[in-house]
FIRO-215948 format. One line per field, with one value per residue (C-alpha): x negated, y, z negated. Coordinates in steps of 0.02 Angstrom, whole numbers, plus 32768, in hexadecimal, padded with zeros to 4 digits. Example, Ala and Ser with C-alpha at 12.3 -4.5 7.8 and 13.67 -1.06 7.14 Angstrom:
BEGIN
x = (7D99 7D54)
y = (7F1F 7FCB)
z = (7E7A 7E9B)
***
This chain:
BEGIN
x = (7FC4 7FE6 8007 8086 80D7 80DF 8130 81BA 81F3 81EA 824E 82CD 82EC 8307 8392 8338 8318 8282 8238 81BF 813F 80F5 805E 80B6 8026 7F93 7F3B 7E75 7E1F 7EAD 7E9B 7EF2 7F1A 7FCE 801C 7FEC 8063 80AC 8125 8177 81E1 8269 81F8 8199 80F9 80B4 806C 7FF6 7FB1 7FAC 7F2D 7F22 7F00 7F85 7FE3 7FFD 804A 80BB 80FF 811E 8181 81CB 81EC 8225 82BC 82DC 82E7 8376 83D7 83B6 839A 82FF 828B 81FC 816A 810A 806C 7FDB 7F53 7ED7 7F70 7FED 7F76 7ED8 7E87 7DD9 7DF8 7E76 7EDB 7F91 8008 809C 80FC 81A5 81F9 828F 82F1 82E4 8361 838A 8424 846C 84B1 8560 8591 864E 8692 8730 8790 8837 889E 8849 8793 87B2 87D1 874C 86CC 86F8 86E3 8649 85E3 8636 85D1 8548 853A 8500 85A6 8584 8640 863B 86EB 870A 87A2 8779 880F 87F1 8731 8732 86CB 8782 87B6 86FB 86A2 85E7 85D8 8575 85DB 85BB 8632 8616 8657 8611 8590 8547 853C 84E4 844E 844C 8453 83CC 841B 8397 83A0 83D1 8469 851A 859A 8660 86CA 877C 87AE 886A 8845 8821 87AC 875C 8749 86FD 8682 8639 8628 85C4 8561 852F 8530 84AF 843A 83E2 8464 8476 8531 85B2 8666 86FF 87A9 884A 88AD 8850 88BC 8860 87B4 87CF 87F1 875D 86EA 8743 8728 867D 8655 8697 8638 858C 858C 85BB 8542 84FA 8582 851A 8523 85D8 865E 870D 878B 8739 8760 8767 880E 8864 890A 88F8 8979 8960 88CA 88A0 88A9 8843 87BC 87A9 87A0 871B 869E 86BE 8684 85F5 85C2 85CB 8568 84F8 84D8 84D1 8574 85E2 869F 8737 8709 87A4 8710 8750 86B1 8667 8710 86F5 877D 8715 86AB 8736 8772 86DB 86CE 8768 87B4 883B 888D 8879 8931 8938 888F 88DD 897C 892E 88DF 8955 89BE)
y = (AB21 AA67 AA7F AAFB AAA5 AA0D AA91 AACE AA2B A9EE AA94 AA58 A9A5 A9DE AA55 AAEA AB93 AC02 AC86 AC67 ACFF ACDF AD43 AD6D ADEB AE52 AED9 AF07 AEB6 AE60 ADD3 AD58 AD12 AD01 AC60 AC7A AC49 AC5F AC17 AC57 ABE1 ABFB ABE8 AC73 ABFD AC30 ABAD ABF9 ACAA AD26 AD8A ADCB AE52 AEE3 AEB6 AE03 AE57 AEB2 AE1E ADC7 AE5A AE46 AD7A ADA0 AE21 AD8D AD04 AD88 ADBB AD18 ADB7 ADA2 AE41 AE5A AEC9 AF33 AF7B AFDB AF8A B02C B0AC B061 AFEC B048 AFA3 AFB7 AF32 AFAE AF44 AF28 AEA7 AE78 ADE9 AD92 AD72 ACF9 AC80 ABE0 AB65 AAA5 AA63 AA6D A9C8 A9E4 A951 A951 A8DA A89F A869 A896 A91C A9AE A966 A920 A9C5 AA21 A986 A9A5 AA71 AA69 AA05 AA7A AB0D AAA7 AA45 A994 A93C A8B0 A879 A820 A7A4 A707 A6D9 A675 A6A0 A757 A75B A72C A766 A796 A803 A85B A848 A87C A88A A811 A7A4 A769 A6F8 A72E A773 A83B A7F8 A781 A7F5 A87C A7F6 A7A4 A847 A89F A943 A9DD AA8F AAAF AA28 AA57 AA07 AA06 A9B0 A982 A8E0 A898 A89A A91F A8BC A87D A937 A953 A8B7 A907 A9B5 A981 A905 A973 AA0D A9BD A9B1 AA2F AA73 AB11 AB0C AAA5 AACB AA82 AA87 AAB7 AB35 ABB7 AB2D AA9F AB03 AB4E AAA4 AA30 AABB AAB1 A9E3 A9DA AA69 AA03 A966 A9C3 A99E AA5B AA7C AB24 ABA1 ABFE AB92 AB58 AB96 AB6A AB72 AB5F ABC8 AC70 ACC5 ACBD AC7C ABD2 AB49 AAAC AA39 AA7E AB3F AB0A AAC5 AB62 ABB7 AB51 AB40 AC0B AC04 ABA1 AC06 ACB1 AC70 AC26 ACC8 AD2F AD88 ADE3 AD8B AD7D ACE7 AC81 AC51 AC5B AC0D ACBB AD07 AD51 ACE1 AC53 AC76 AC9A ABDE AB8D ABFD ABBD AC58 AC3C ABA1 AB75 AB7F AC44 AC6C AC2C AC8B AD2E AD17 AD05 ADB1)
z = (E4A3 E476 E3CD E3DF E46B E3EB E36D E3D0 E3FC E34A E346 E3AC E389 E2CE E31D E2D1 E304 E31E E382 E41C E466 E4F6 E54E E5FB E63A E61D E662 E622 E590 E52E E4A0 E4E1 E597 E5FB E5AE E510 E495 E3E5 E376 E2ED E284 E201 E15C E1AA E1D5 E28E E300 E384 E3B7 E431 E403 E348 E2F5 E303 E3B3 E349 E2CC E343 E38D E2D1 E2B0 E351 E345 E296 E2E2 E377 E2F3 E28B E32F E3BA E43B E4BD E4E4 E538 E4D5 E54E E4E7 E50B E47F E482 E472 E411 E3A9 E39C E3E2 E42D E4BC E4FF E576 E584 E57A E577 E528 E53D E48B E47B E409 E40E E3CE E3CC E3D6 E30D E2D0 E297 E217 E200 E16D E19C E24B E22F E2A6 E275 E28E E343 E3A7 E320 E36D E40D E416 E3AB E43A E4C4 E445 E437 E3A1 E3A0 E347 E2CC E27A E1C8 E18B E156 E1B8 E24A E2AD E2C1 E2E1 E38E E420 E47A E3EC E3D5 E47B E474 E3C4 E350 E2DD E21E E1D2 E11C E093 E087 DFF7 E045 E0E5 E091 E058 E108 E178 E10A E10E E145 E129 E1F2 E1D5 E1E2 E179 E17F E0FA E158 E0FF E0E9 E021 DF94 DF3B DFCB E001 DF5D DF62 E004 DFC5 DF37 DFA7 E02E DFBA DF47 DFE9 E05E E0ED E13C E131 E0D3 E10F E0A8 E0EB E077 E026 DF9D DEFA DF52 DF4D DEB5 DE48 DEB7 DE5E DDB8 DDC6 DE07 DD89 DCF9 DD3A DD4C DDF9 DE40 DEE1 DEF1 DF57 DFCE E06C E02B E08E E062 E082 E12C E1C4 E204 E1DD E269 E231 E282 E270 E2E5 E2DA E373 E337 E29B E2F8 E34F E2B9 E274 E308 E313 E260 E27B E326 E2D3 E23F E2B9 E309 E292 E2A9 E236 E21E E1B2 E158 E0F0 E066 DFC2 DF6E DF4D DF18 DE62 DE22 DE2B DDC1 DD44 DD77 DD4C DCA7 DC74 DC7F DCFE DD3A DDEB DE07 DDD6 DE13 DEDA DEAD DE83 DF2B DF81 DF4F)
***
């Protein structure tokens, strides 16, 4: 019982995710007692039991579908008749998500990253906010959130990036945008988020490309946002925290993500210049 109470909250002060089932009640002979416990994590290691055998099984398959979908259930089986076990009891156990609270790391304090800050903690993220410049990282302009006065290299060694970490790459500068996206690319994340129009996208790969410094794409998401024609700082923030909450839950969306579009690859080939690649997107 200790050690997976240890595991969950390692769990959750990482900000990760797993699945918890938990022995709620028996009836008869059954392997394992009410309050028994088991943890599945996102690697697919388990910490715990409750009981072995086929009904443990079950509820793998069963933590396995919670960990996919974040949706609690409770599994009412009969281990003789649906199991073939020879104790032949019954129980039933509660299976639910668990989750800490993500850390969202947000390069850049300008106008678009203040209202993004401030919606991300109301949706749960814990808010850390990367610049340079003094005068705009201030506890007025991004209450609650954690502040780093460094450039987005520096950042990247000094947060130690995990695989649960969000990351989103608003800065007042192309090449600064550029410098973080290769930083924070290079390193584990679950997300990386850059802000800009599909030209801007298109030649940061082309230049990170040419400098052997291009991060792998499949967590990249830029430009950032769900497409849902927002405009003001305000609108864009909701676009990106909706973003990051549908990803989060596993949701289906109209992402604007242009990393994946096949004229990148045509981009970094050489093929196309990132000038016609973002206006044949465009028609």
């Amino acid at each position: 019982m200790l050690e997976v109470t240890e595991a969950m909250l390692a769990l959750l002060r990482s900000g990760g995710r797993g699945a918890l089932a938990t022995v709620i009640r028996t009836r008869g002979s059954a392997p394992q007692r009410v309050g028994a416990r088991m943890l599945l994590r996102p690697d697919g290691s388990q910490v715990g039991t409750v009981g072995g055998g086929a009904i443990e099984q079950f509820v793998l398959e069963a933590l396995a579908r919670c960990l996919r979908d974040g949706r609690s259930r409770v599994l009412e089986r009969d281990l003789g008749r649906d199991h073939g076990m020879c104790c032949g009891g019954g129980m039933e156990v509660l299976v639910e998500a668990i989750e800490g609270e993500p850390r969202l790391i947000i390069c850049g304090a300008g106008h678009v990253a203040m209202p993004t800050a401030a919606i991300a903690r109301q949706a749960g993220f814990a808010v850390t906010v990367v610049d340079d410049r003094e005068e705009l990282l201030t506890e007025e302009r991004f209450g609650g959130c954690a502040l780093l006065r460094m450039e987005p290299a520096e950042a990247a060694e000094a947060l130690e990036p995990t695989d649960a970490d969000w990351v989103l790459i608003v800065t007042h500068d192309h090449h600064v945008d550029e410098e973080a996206l290769a930083a924070f690319g290079a390193r584990p994340h679950r997300y990386v988020g850059m802000i800009g129009s599909k030209r801007k996208v298109f030649r940061i790969l082309q230049r990170l490309q040419a400098k052997d410094r291009l991060p792998p794409l499949d967590g990249v998401y830029a430009p950032v946002g769900l497409d849902l024609g927002a405009v003001s700082p305000a609108e864009i923030g909701v676009s990106v925290v909706a973003e990051l909450i549908a990803l989060r839950r596993g949701r289906a969306a109209t992402h604007m993500r242009a990393v994946d579009d096949p004229r990148v690859r045509r981009v970094l080939e050489g093929e196309l210049s990132a000038e016609a690649a973002a206006a044949d997107a465009t028609r």
